[in-house]
C-alpha positions in Angstrom: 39.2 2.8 -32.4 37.9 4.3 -29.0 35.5 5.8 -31.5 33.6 3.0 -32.7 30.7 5.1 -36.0 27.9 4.0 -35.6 27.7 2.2 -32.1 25.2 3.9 -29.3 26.4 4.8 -25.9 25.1 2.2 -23.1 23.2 4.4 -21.0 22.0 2.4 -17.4 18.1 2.2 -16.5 16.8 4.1 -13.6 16.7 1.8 -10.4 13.0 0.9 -9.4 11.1 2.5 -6.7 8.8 -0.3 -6.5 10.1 -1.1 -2.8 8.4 2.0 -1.4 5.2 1.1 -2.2 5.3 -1.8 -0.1 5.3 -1.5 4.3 6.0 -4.3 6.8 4.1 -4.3 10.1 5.8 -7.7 11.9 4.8 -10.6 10.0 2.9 -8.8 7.8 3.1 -6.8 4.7 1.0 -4.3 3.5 0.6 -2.8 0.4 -0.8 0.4 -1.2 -3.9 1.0 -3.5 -3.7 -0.8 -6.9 -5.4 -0.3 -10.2 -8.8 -2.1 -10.2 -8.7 -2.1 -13.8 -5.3 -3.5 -14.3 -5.1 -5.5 -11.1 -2.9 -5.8 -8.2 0.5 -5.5 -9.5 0.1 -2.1 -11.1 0.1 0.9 -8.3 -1.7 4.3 -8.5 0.2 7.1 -8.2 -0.5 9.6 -5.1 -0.6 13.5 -5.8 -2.1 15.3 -2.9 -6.1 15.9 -4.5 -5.9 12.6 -6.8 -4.6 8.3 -7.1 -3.9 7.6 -11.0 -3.1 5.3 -12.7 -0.2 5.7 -15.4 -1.0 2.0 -17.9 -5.0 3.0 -18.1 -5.4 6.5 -16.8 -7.6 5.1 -14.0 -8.4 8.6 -11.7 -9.9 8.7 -8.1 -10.5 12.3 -6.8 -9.6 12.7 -2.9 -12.1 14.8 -1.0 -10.3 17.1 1.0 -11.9 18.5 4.1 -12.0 22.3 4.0 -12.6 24.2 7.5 
């Protein structure tokens, strides 16, 4: 009966990252840049040339400074 036809395998849901997207200085807590289409509680992701954002597709280019 170990067996069960038909049942699905409990699988567990990846652990949110969500805490590393916050910093405390002190008393304060800082946070980093948020969608200004969706609003503050959806954060764009950081590659190294762009911010994006994954709900709207939201994309700011970063200039980088060739020399």
């Amino acid at each position: 009966m170990a067996d069960a036809k038909g049942k699905k395998q409990k699988k567990n849901k990846p652990t949110s990252k969500k805490y590393t997207k916050y910093k405390i200085d002190g008393d304060t807590i800082t946070r980093e840049k948020s969608c200004p289409r969706c609003g503050p509680g959806v954060f764009l992701m950081k590659t190294k040339n762009r911010l994006y954002c994954g709900k709207c597709h939201y994309t700011e280019f970063i200039k980088s400074e060739e020399k």
